[in-house]
C-alpha positions as a Markdown table, in Angstrom:
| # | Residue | x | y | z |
|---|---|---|---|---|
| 1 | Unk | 119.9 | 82.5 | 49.8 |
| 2 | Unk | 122.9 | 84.4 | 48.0 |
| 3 | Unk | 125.9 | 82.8 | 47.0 |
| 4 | Unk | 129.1 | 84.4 | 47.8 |
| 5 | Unk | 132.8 | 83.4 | 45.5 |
| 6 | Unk | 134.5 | 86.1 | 46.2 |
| 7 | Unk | 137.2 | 84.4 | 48.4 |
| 8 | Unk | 140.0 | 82.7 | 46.2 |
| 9 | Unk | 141.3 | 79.9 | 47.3 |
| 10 | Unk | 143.7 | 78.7 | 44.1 |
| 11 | Unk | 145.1 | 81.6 | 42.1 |
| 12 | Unk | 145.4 | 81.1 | 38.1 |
| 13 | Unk | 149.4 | 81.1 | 38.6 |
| 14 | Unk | 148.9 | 78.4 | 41.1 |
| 15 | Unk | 147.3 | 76.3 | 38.9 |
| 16 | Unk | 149.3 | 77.2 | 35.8 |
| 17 | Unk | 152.6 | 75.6 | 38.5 |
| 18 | Unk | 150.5 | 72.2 | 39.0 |
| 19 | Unk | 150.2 | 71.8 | 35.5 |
| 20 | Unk | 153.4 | 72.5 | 34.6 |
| 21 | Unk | 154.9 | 69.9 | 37.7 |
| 22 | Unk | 152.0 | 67.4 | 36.8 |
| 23 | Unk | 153.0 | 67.5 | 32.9 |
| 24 | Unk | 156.7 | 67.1 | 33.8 |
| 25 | Unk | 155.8 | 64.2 | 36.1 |
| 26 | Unk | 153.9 | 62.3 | 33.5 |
| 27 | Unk | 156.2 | 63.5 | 30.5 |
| 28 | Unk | 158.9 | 61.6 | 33.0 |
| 29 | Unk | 156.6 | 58.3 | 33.4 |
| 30 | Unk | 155.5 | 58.0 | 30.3 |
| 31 | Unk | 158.5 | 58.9 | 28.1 |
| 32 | Unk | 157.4 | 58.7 | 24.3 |
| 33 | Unk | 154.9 | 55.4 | 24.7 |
| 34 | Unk | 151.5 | 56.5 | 23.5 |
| 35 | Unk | 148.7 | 57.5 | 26.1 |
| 36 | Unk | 145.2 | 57.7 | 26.1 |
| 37 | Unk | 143.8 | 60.6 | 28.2 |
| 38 | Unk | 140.4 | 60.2 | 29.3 |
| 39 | Unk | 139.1 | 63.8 | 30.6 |
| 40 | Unk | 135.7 | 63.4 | 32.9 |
| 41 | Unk | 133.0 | 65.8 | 31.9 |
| 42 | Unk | 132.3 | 68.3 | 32.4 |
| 43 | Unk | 134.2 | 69.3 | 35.5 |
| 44 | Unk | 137.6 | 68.5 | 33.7 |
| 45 | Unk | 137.6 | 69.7 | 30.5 |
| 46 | Unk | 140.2 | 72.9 | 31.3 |
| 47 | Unk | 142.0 | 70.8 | 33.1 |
| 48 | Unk | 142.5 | 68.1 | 30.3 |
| 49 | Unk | 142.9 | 70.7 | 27.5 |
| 50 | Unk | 145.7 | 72.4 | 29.5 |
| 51 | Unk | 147.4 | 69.4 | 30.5 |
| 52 | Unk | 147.3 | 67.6 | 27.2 |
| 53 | Unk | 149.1 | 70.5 | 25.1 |
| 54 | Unk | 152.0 | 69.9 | 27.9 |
| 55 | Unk | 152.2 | 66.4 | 27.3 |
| 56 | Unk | 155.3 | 65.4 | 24.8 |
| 57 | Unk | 153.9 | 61.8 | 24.0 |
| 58 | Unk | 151.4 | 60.8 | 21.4 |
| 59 | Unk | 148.3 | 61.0 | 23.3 |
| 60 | Unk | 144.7 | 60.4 | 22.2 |
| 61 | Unk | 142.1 | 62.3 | 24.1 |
| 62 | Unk | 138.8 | 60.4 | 25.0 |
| 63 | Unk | 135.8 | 61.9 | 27.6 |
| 64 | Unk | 133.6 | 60.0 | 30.0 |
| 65 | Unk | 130.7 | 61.7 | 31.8 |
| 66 | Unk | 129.8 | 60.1 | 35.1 |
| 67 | Unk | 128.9 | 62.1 | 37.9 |
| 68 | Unk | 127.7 | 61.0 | 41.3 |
| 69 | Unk | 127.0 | 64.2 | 42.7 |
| 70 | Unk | 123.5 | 66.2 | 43.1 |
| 71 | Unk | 124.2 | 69.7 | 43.6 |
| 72 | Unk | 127.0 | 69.8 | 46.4 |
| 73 | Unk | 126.2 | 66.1 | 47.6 |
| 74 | Unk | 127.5 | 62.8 | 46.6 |
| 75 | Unk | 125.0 | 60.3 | 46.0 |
| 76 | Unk | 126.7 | 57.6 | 46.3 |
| 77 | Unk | 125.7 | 56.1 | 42.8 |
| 78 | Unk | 128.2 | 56.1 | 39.8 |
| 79 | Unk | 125.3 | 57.5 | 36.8 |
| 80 | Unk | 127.4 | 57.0 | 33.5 |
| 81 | Unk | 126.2 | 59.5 | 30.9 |
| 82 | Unk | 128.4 | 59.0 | 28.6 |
| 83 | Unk | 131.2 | 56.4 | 27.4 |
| 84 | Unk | 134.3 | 56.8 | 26.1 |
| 85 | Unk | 134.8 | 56.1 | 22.2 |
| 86 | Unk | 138.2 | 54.8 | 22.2 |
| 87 | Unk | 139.1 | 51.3 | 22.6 |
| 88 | Unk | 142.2 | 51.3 | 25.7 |
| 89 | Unk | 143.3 | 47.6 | 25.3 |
| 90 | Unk | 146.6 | 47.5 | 25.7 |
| 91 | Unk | 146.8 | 50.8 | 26.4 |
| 92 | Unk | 148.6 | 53.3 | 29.0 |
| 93 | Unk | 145.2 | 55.4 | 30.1 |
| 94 | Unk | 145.1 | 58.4 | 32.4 |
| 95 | Unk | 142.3 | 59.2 | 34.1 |
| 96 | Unk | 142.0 | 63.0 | 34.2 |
| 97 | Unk | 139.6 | 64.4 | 37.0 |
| 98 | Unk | 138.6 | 67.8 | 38.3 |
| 99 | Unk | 138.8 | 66.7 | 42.0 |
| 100 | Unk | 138.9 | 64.1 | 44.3 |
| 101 | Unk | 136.5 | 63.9 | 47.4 |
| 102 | Unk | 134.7 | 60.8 | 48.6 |
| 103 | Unk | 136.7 | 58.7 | 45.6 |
| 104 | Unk | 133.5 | 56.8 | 45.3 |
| 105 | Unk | 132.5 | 57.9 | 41.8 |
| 106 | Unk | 136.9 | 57.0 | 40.6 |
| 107 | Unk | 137.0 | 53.6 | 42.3 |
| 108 | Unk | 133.8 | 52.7 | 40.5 |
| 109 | Unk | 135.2 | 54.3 | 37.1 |
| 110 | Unk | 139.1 | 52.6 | 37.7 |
| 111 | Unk | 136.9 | 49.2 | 38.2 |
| 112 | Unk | 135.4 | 49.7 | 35.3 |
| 113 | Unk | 138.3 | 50.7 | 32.8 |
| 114 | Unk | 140.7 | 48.0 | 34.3 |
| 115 | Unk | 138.2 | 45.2 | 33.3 |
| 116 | Unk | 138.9 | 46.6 | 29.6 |
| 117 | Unk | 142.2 | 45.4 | 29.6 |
| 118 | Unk | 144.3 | 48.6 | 29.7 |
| 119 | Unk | 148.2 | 48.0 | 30.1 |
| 120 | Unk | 148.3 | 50.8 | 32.3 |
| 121 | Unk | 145.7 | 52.8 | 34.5 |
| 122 | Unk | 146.7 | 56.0 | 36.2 |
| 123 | Unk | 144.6 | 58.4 | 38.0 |
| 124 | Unk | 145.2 | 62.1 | 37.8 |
| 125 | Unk | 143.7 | 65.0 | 39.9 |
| 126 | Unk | 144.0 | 68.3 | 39.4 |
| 127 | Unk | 142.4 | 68.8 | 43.2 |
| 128 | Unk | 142.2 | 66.8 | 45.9 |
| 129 | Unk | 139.9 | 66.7 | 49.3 |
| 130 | Unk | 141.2 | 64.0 | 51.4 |
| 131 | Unk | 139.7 | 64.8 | 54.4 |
| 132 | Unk | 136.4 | 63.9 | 52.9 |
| 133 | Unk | 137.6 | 60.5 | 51.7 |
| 134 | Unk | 135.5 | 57.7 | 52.5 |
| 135 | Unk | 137.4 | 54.7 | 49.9 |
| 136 | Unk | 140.6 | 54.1 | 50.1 |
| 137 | Unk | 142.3 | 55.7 | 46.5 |
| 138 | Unk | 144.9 | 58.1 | 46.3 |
| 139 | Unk | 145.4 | 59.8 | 43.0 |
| 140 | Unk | 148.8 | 59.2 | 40.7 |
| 141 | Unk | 149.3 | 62.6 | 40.4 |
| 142 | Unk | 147.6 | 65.3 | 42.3 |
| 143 | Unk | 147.5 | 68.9 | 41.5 |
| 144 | Unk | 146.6 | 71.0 | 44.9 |
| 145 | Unk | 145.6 | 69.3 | 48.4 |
| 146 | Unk | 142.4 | 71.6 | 49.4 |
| 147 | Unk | 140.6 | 71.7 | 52.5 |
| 148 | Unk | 137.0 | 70.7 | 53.1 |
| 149 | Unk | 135.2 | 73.5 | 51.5 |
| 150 | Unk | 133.0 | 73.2 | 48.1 |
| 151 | Unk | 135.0 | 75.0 | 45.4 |
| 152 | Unk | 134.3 | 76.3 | 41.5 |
| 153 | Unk | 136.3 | 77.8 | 39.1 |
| 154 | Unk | 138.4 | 75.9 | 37.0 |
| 155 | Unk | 135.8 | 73.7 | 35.6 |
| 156 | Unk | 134.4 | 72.9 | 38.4 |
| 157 | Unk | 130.9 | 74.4 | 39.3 |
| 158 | Unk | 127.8 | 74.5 | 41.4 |
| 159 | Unk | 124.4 | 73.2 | 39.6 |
| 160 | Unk | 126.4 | 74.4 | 36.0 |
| 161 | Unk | 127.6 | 77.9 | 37.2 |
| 162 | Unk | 131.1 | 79.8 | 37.7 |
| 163 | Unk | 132.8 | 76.9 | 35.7 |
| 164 | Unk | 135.0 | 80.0 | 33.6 |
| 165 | Unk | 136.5 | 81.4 | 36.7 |
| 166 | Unk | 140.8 | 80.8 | 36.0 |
| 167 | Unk | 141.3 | 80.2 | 39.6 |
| 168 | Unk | 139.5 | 78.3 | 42.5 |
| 169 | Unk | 136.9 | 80.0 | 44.8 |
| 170 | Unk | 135.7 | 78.9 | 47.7 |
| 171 | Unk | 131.4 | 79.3 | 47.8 |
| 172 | Unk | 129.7 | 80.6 | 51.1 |
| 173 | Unk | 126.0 | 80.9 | 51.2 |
| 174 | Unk | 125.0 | 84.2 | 52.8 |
């Protein structure tokens, strides 16, 4: 079976306005208090990279790898691969994430983080799929609502692959 991601569905420019309305948002909460920004691997690394040069606080950049996804399934399970170095204690942490679909695997992580005592915990999406919500969590900020289709580009991939595409495309088996 072929796989088709030729059909965009986010441009780059798009996605170069949500970050500059999601930095200005959080530039606005946060004012000059420090923040740790913990990216989740792998699918946000772009996404945190180009959102923390736009941030005008000090910021501290941490990575968790959880994933609960098997190919273009959730599990169900939250699988952490790896933990965070930083200690948020009294901290203002953001959460940064690639996208937002059942919320299973960020209401486990959020549970999780608050029981390390942050002083603030703030979820932030650069995509969201509500329609395939199945907790109840709606992200601080979101980036771009998409429909119910699986996506890459933009970090996000299928089984490792088409992670480097600048924009969002839509995959159709064929």
């Amino acid at each position: 079976m072929a796989i088709n991601t030729d059909q965009v569905l986010v441009s780059h420019s798009e996605i170069e306005q949500m970050l500059e309305r999601l930095s200005s948002e959080i530039n606005r909460d946060y004012g000059d208090e420090p923040l740790v920004v913990v990216g989740i691997l792998t699918g946000a690394f772009i996404f945190t990279a180009d959102l923390v040069r736009r941030l005008e606080m000090p910021v501290i950049v941490d990575f968790m790898q959880v994933s609960s996804y098997v190919g273009e399934f959730s599990t169900g399970e939250l699988k952490i691969k790896k933990d965070m170095s930083y200690d948020i204690k009294d901290m203002n942490v953001l959460i940064v994430e690639d996208i937002v679909d059942t919320g299973r695997t960020l209401a486990l992580l959020k549970e999780l983080l608050l029981k390390r005592q942050p002083k603030s915990l703030k979820i932030c999406t650069a995509f969201d799929k509500p329609s395939r919500r199945v907790i109840d969590l709606v992200p601080d900020y979101n980036g771009i609502t998409v429909p119910d289709e699986f996506i890459v580009g933009y970090g996000l991939d299928l089984d490792g692959r088409y992670r480097d595409f600048d924009d969002i495309r839509i995959v159709r088996k064929e």
